[in-house]
C-alpha positions in Angstrom: 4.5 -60.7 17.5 4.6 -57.2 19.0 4.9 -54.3 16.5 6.8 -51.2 18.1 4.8 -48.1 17.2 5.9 -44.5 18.0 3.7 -42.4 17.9 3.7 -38.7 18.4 -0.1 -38.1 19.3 -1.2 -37.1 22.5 -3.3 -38.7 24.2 -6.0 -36.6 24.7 -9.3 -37.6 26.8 -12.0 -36.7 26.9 -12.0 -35.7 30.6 -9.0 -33.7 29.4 -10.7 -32.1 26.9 -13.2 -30.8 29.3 -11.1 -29.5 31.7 -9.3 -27.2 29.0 -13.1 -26.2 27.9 -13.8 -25.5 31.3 -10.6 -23.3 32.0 -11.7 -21.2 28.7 -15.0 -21.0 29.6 -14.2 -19.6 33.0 -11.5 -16.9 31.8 -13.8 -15.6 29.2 -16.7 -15.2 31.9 -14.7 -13.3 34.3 -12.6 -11.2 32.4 -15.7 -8.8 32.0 -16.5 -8.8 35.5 -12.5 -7.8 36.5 -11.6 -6.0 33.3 -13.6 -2.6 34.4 -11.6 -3.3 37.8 -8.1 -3.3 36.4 -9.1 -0.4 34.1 -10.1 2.0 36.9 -6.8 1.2 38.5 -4.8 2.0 35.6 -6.5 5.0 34.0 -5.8 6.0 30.1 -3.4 9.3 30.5 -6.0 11.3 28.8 -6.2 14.7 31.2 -9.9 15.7 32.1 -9.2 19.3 30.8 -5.6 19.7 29.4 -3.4 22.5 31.0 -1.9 23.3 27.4 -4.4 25.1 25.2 -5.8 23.6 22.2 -5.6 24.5 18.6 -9.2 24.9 17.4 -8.0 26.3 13.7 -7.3 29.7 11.4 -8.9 33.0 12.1 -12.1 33.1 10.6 -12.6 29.4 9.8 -15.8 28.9 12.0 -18.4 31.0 9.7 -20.9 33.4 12.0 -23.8 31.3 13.1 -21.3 28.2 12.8 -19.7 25.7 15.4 -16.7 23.8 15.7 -16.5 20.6 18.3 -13.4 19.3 19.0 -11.2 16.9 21.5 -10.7 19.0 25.0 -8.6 16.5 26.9 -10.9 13.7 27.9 -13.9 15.1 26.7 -14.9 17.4 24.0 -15.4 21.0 23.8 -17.8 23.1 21.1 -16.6 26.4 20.2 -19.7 28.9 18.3 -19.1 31.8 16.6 -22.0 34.2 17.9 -23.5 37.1 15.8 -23.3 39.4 19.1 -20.8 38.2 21.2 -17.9 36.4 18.6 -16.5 33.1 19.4 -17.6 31.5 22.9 -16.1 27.7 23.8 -18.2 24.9 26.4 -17.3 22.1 27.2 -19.9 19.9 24.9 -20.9 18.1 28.1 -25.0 17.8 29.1 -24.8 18.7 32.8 -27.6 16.4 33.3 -26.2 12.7 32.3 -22.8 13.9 30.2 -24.1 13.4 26.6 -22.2 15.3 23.9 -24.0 18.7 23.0 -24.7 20.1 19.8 -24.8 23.5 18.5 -28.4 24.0 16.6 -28.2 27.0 14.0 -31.6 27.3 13.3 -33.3 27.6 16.8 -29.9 29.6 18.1 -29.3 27.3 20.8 -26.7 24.4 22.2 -29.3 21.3 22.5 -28.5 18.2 24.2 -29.6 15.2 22.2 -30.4 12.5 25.2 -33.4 14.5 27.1 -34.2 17.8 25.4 -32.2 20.1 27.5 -31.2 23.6 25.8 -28.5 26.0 26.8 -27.9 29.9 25.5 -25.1 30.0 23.4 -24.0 33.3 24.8 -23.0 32.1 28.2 -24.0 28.4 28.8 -26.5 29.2 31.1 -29.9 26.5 30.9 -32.6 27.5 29.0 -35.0 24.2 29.7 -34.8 21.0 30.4 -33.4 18.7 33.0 -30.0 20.2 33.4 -29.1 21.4 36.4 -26.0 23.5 36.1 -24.7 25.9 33.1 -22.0 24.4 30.6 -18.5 24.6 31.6 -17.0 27.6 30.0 -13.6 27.7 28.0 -11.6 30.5 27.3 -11.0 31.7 23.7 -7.7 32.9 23.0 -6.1 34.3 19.8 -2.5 33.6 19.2 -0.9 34.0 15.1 -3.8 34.6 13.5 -4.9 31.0 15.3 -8.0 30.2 17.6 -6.9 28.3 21.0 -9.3 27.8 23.7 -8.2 27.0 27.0 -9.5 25.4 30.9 -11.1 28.6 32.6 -8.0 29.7 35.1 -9.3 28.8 38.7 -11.8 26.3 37.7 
């Protein structure tokens, strides 16, 4: 007597099994190798220093002996409001390995956190430390009672 089962299973081996294990295992171990790949040909739209100026905030909201850091385009920028010279805007950039600058009020100078390099906060310029070039400088524009900095024309 033969009984007539349908069935709806697969039929899943164990051979099988391991080939779809395999396949998995393999996508996720390459995908890190070729993801940085695909990435550098498809950059995010993110400009490296954006041709528009950018709206740091009101007159007068960055106290004297203060700082502001904000998004610049694909990196940030720090703007200081200087007891001698008013506001002054860097890129917040280390020249040495690109780690994001600070603004230290008490010892009066921009300080990069990674390997003790200092800059002047009146023109950007190296104090000490490993850096080898100056900070980039922004411009500082007034527009409406507004504070915009802006790319250095020609830079």
């Amino acid at each position: 007597m033969m009984v007539n089962q349908t069935s709806t299973e697969t039929n899943l081996t164990r051979r099988k099994f391991l080939r779809v294990i395999k396949g998995i295992l393999l996508a996720s171990g390459v995908t890190p190798i070729f993801g940085p790949i695909v990435a550098f040909f498809w950059p995010s739209d993110l400009e490296t220093m954006p041709s528009d100026p950018v709206l740091i905030g009101d007159e007068g909201s960055i106290p004297v002996g203060g700082s502001v850091t904000v998004r610049f385009g694909r990196y940030p920028a720090i703007v200081i409001n200087t007891s001698s010279k008013g506001l002054v805007a860097y890129s917040a950039v280390c020249t040495h390995f690109a780690c994001i600058v600070n603004w230290n009020q008490e010892s009066g100078m921009i300080e990069c956190p990674c390997h003790a390099g200092f800059y002047d906060p009146l023109d950007g310029s190296v104090i000490s430390g490993p850096t080898p070039a100056p900070l980039e400088k922004l411009d500082v524009l007034f527009e409406d009672n507004k504070i915009l900095i802006l790319a250095v024309q020609g830079s």
